[in-house]
BAPAMI-161760 format. One record per residue (C-alpha): residue in three letters; residue number from 1; z, x, y. Coordinates in nm, 2 decimals. Layout:
BEGIN
 res   n      z      x      y
 ALA NUM      Z      X      Y
...
This chain:
BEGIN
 res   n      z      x      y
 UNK   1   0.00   0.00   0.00
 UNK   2  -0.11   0.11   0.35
 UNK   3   0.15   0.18   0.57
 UNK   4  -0.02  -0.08   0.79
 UNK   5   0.01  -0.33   0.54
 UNK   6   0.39  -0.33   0.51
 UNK   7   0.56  -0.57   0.74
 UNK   8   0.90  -0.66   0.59
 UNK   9   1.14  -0.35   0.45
 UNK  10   1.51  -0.39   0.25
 UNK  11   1.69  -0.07   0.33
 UNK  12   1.97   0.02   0.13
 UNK  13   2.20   0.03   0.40
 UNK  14   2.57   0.20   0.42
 UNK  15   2.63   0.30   0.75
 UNK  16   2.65   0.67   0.67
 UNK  17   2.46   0.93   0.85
 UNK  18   2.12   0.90   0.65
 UNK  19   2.09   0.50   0.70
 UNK  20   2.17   0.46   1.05
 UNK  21   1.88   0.65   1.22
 UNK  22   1.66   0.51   0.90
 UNK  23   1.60   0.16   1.06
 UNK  24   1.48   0.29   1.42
 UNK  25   1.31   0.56   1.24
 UNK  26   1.13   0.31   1.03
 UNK  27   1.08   0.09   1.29
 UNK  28   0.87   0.37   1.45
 UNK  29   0.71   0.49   1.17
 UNK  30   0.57   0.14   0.99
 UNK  31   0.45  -0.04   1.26
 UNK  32   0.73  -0.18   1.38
 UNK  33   0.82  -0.37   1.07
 UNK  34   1.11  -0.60   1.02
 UNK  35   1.38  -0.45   0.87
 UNK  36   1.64  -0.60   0.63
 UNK  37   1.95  -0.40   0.56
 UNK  38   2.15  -0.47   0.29
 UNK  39   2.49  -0.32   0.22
 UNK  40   2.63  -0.33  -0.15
 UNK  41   3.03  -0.38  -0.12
 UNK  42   3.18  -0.17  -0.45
 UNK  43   3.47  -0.13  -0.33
 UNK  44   3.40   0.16   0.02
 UNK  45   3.68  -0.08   0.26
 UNK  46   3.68   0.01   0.60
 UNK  47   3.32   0.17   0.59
 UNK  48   3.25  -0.18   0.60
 UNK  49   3.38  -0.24   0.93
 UNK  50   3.16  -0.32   1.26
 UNK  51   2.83  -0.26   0.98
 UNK  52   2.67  -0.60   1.07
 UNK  53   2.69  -0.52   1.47
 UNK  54   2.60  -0.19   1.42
 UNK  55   2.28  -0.29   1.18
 UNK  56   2.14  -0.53   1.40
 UNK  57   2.23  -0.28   1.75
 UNK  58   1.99  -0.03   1.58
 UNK  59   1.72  -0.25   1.49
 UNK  60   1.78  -0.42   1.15
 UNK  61   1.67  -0.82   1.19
 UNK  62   1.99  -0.91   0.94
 UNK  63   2.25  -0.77   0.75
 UNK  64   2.31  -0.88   0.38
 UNK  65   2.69  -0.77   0.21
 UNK  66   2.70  -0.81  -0.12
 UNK  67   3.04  -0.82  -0.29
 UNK  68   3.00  -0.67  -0.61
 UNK  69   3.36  -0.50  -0.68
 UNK  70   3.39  -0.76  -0.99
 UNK  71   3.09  -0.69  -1.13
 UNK  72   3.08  -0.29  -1.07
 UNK  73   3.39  -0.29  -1.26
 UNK  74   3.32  -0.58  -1.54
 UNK  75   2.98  -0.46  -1.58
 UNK  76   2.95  -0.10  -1.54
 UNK  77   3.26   0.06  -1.52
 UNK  78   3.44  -0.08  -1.79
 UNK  79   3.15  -0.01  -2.04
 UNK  80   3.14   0.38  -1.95
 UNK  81   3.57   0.37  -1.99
 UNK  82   3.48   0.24  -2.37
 UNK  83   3.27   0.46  -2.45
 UNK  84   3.42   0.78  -2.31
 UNK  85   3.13   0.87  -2.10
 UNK  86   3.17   1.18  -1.90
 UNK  87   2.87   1.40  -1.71
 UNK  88   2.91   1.76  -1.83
 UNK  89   3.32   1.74  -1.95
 UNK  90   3.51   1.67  -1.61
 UNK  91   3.25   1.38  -1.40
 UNK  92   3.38   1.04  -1.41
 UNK  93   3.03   0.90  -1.26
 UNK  94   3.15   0.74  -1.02
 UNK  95   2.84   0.80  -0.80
 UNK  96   2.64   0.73  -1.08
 UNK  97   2.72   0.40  -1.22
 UNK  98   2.71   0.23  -0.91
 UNK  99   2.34   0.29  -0.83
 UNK 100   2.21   0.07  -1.10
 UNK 101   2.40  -0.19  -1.03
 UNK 102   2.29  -0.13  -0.64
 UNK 103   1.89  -0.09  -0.72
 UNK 104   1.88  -0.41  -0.89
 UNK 105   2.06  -0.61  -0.60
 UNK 106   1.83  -0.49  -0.40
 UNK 107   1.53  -0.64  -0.60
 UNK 108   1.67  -0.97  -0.59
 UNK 109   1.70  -0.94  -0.25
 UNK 110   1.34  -0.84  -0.18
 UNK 111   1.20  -1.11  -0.35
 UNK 112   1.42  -1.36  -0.19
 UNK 113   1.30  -1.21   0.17
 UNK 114   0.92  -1.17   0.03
 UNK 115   0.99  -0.77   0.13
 UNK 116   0.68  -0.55   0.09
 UNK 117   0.88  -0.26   0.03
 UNK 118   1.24  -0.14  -0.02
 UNK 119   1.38   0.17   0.13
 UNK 120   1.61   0.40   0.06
 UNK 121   1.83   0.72   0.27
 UNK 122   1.87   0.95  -0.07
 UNK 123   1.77   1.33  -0.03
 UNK 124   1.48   1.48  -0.22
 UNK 125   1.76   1.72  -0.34
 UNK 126   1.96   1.47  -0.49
 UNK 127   2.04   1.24  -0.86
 UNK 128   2.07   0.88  -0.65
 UNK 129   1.69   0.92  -0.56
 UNK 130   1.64   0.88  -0.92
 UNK 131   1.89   0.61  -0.98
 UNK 132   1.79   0.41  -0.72
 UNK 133   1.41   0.44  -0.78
 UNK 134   1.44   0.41  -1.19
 UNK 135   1.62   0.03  -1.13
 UNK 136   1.44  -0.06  -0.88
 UNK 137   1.09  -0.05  -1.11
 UNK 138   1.31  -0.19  -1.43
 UNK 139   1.33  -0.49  -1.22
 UNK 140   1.01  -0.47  -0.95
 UNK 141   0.77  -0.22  -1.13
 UNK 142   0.54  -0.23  -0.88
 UNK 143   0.73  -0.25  -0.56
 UNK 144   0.65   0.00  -0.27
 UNK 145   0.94   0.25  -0.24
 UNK 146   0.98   0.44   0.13
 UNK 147   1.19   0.73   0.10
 UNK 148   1.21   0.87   0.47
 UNK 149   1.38   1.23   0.31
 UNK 150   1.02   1.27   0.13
 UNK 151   0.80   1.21   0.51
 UNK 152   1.01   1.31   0.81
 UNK 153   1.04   1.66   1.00
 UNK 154   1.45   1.61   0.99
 UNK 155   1.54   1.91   0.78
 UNK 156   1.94   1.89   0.78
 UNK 157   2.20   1.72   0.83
 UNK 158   2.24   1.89   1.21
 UNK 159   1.88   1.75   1.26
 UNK 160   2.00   1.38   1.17
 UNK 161   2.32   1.40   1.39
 UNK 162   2.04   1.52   1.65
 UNK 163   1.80   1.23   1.63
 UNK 164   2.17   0.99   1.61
 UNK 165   2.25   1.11   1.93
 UNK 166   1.93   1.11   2.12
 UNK 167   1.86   0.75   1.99
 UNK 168   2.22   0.65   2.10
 UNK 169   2.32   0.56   1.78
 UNK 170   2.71   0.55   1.70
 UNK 171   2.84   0.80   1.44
 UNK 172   3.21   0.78   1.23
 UNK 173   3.16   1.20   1.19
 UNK 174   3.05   1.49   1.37
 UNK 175   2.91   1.83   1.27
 UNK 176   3.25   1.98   1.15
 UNK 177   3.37   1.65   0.94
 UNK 178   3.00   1.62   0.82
 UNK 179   3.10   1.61   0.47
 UNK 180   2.85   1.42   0.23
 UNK 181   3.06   1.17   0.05
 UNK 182   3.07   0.87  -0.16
 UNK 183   3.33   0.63  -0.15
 UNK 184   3.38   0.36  -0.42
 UNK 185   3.63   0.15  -0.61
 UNK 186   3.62   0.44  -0.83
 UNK 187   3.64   0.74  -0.67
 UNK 188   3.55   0.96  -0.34
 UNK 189   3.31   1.26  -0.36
 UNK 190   3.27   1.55  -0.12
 UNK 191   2.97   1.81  -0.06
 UNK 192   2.83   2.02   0.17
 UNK 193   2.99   2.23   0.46
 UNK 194   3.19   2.49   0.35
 UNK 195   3.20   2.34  -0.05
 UNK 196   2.84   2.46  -0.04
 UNK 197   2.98   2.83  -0.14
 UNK 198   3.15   2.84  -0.50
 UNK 199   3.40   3.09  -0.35
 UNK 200   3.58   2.88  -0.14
 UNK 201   3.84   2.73  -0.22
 UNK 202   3.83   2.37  -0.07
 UNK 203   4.05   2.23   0.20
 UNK 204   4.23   1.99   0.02
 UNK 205   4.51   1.88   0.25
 UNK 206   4.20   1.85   0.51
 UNK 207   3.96   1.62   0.26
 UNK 208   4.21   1.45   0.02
 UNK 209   4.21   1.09   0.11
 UNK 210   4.27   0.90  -0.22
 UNK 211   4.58   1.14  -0.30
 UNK 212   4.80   1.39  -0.23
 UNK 213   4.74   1.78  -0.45
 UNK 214   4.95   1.84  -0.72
 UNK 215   5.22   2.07  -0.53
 UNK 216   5.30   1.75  -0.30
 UNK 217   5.34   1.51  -0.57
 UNK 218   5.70   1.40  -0.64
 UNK 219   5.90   1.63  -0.84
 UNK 220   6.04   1.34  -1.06
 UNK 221   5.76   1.16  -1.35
 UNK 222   5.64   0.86  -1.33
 UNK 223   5.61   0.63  -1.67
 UNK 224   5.39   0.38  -1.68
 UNK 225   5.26   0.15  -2.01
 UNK 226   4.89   0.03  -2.05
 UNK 227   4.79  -0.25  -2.27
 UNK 228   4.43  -0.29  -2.40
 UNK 229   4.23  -0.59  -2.57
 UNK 230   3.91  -0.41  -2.70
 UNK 231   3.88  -0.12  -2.52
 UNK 232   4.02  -0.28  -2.18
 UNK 233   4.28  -0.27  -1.99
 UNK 234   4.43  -0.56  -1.92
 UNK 235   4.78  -0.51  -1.86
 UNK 236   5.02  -0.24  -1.65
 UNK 237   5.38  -0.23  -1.71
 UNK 238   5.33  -0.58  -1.86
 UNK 239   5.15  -0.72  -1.58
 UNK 240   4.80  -0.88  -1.61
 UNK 241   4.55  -0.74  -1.38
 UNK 242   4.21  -0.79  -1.36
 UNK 243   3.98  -0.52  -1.35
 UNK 244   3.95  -0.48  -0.97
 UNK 245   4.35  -0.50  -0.92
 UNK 246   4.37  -0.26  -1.23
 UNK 247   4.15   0.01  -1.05
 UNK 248   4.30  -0.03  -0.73
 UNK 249   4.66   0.03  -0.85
 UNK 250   4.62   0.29  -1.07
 UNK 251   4.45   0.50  -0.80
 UNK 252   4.74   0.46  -0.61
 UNK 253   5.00   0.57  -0.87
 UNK 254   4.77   0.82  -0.99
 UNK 255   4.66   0.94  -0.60
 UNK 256   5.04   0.93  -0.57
 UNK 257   5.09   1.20  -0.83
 UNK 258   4.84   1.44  -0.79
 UNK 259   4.60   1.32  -1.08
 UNK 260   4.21   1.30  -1.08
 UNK 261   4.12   1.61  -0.82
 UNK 262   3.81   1.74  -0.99
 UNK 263   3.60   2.09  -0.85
 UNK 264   3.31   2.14  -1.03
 UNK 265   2.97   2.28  -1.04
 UNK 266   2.74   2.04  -1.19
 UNK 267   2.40   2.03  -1.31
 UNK 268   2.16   1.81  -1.11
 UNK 269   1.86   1.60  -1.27
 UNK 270   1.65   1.79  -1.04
 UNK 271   1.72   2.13  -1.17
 UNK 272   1.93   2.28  -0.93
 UNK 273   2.30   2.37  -0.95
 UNK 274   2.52   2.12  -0.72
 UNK 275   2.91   2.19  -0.60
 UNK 276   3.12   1.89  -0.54
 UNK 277   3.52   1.82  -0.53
 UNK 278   3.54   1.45  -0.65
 UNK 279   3.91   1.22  -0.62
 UNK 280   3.91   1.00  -0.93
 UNK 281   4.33   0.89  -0.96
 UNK 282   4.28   0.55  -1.13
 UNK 283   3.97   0.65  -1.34
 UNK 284   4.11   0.97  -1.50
 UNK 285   4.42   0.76  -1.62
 UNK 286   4.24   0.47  -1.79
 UNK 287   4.03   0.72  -1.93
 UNK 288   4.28   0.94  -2.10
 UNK 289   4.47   0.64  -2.21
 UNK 290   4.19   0.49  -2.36
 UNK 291   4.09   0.81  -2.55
 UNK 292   4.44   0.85  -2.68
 UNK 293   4.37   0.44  -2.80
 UNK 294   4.11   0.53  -3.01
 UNK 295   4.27   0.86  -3.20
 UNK 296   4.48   0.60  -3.41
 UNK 297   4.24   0.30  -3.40
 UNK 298   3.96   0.48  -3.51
 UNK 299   3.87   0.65  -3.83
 UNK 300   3.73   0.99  -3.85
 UNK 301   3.39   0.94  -3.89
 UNK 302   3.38   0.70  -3.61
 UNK 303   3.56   0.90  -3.37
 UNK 304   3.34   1.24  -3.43
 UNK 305   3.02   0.99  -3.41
 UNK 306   3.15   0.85  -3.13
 UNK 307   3.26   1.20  -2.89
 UNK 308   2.83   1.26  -2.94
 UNK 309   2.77   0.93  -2.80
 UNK 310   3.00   0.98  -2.51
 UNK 311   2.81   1.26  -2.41
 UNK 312   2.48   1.10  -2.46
 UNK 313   2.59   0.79  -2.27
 UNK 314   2.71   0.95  -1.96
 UNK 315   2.39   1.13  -1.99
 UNK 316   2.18   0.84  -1.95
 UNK 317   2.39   0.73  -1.69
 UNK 318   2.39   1.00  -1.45
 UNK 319   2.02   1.05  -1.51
 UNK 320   1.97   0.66  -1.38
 UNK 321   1.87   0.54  -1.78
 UNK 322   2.10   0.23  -1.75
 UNK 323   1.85   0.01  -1.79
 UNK 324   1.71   0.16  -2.08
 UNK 325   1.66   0.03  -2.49
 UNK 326   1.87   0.38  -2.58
 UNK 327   2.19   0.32  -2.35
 UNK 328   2.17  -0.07  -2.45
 UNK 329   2.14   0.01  -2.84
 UNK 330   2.45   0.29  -2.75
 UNK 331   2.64   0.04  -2.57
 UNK 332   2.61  -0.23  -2.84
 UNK 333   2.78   0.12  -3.09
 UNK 334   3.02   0.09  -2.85
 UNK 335   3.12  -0.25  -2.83
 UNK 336   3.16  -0.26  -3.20
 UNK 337   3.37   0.06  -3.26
 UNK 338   3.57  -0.11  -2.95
 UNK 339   3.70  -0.41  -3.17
 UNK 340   4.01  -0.28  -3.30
 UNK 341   4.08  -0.08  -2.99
 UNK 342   4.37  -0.26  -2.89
 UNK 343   4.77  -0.17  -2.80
 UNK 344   4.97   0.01  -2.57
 UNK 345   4.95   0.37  -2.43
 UNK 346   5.22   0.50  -2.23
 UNK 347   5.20   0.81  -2.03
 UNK 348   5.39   1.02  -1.80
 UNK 349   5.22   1.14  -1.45
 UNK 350   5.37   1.48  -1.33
 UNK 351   5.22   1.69  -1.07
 UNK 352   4.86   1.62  -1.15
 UNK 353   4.92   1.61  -1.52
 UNK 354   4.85   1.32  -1.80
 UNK 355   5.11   1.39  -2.05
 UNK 356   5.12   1.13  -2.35
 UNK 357   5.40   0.94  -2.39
 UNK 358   5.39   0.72  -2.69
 UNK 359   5.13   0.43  -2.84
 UNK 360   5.14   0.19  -3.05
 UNK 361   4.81  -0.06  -3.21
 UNK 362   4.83  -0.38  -3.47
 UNK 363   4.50  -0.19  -3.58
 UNK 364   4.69   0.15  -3.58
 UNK 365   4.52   0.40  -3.85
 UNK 366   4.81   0.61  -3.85
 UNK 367   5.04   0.59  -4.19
 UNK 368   5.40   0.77  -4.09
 UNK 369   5.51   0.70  -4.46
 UNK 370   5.16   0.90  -4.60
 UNK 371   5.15   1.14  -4.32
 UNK 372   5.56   1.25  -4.31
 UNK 373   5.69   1.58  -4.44
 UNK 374   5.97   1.38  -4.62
 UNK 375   5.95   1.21  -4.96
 UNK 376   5.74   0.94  -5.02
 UNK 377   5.58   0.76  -5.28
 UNK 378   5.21   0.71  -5.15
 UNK 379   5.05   1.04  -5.14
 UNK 380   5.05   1.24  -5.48
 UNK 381   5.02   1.64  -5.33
 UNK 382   4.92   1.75  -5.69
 UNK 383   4.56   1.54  -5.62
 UNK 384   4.47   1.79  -5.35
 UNK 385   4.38   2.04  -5.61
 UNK 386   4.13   1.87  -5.79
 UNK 387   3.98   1.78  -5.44
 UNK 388   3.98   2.14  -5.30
 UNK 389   3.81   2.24  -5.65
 UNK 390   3.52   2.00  -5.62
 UNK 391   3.53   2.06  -5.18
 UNK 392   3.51   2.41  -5.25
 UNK 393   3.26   2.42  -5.52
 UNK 394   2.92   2.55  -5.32
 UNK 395   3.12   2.82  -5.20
 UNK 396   3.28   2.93  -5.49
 UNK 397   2.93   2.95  -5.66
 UNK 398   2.78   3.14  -5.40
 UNK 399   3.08   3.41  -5.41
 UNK 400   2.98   3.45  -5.78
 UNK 401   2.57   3.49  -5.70
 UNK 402   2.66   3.69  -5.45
 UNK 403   2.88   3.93  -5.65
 UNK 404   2.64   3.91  -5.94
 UNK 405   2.34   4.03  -5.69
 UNK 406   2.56   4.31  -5.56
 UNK 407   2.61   4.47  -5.89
């Protein structure tokens, strides 16, 4: 489609540095279409303040805000807790498993507007480019996607604040706050700036904003007790919560104690290496908790099957596959190996560590009477010789060959 041709835009629209100078920038660039903003509420609070006034002040014709905390947790987050999906050992995804989620709101609202194109503020650098684009065509394949980071002369982030300031438009940071973060139910992430070089050590007490570090949490635990029905958590310390309430407090007993402060170096989809400090409180305790779950709920085989799938599954995720056969065939493993994941965990929080603190499951795999170092009357020690002979039978035969080729 010519650029001519395209009257109407949806921009994915946070209010963030990228998004506000995208609408007058698009508005001089396509003709001066109509642009539709459309902000995706998972969960970012006051980022959400003044965004309507400050849409329509820079050009946009409306502003959509979609509140889709329910369903980002329900939906999205939930599924990657059950199946223990984690981006190369330490990422919790929280970036990641909101894009999908994102993209395909934004189709329905492009077809309800009659848009002839959506728009989105992602970097060429970046993993949400991908995410974004990837739902967007499982739902629209044949929609028009603008990408202003793929056709402008802006080079940097000093560039944007640049073209902000001579087009008057309001700004939250400035060039020495101008972190690149992601705020969510979830989590908060932080690049750029000074976390651009490995060797530094980040300024915690100056970006923290979900928690405190572990040297300022209390110096006293704190216990708490999570129930699970099928691999979610429905209850803390005997209270029901729904998801969003579960999230939300947990991030603050977990922010409170130091937990969930992640540094890492991660591999991008796009080939290059990527630092980032991410605040996860909430997510890294249902997580853990969970896992421990499934060590007396599951049997073997499952759970060694299931620690590959995990991988794969937060894989897919981060490389914008949600809405693929694989991860709904993976998530259909996981919904059944989740049946019997049921009970309580509890744990104790101490200065940024998770340290288990009993659990219990009516499915429980665990046998204290077979598995004690006392007497009992269910496990006969003298059949574990007749098993080690036949278990060790292909090596004890190629011990003889090989002594009989050596002679």
């Amino acid at each position: 489609m010519k650029k001519e041709d395209i009257k109407k835009v949806i921009l994915a629209y946070s209010g963030g540095l990228d998004t506000s100078i995208i609408i007058p920038w698009l508005k001089e660039n396509y003709n001066n279409c109509e642009v539709v903003a459309v902000s995706a509420d998972v969960g970012q609070e006051s980022e959400l303040d003044g965004l309507e006034e400050k849409a329509i002040a820079t050009g946009a014709s409306k502003l959509y805000i979609l509140d889709l905390k329910d369903e980002f947790v329900e939906d999205y987050i939930y599924p990657c807790m059950k199946a223990n999906a984690v981006y190369e050992g330490v990422y919790l995804l929280g970036t990641a498993f909101a894009r999908p989620l994102i993209g395909q709101k934004l189709v329905e609202i492009a077809l309800k507007e009659g848009a002839d194109a959506i728009c989105h503020g992602c970097t060429g650098k970046g993993n949400d480019q991908v995410r974004f684009e990837l739902a967007i065509k499982a739902f629209a394949p044949d929609m028009p996607i603008i990408a202003p980071w793929r056709e402008w002369d802006i080079k940097s982030r000093d560039e944007e604040i640049d073209y902000a300031e001579s087009h008057n438009i309001p700004l939250k940071i400035n060039r020495e706050t101008n972190y690149s973060k992601d705020k969510n139910l979830w989590h908060l992430s932080h690049e750029g700036l000074d976390l651009e070089d490995p060797m530094n050590e980040p300024m915690y007490d100056k970006i923290l904003e979900m928690g405190v570090t572990p040297e300022k949490a209390p110096d006293t635990p704190t216990y708490i007790t999570l129930t699970f029905e099928k691999g979610i958590p429905v209850a803390l310390n005997g209270e029901k919560l729904g998801g969003q309430a579960m999230v939300k407090k947990l991030n603050e007993i977990g922010g409170a104690n130091g937990i969930g402060i992640i540094d890492m170096v991660e591999n991008r989809l796009v080939g290059m290496k990527s630092r980032g400090v991410y605040e996860t409180p909430g997510g890294t305790i249902l997580y853990k908790a969970h896992e421990l779950l499934e060590t007396i709920c599951l049997d073997k085989a499952t759970q060694h099957y299931k620690q590959g799938v995990a991988q794969k599954f937060g894989e897919l995720l981060y490389d914008g596959q949600w809405f693929t056969p694989l991860r709904e065939a993976l998530s259909a493993f996981v919904d059944k190996t989740s049946e019997t994941v049921t009970g309580e965990v509890k744990l104790k929080l101490y200065k940024g560590n998770i340290i288990p603190a009993g659990m219990n499951s009516p499915y429980t795999l665990y046998s204290e009477q077979i598995a004690s170092f006392g007497e009992d009357d269910s496990y006969d020690q003298n059949d574990s010789a007749g098993f080690i002979n036949l278990y060790g039978l292909p090596i004890k035969v190629k011990a003889q060959m090989d002594a009989k080729t050596k002679k």
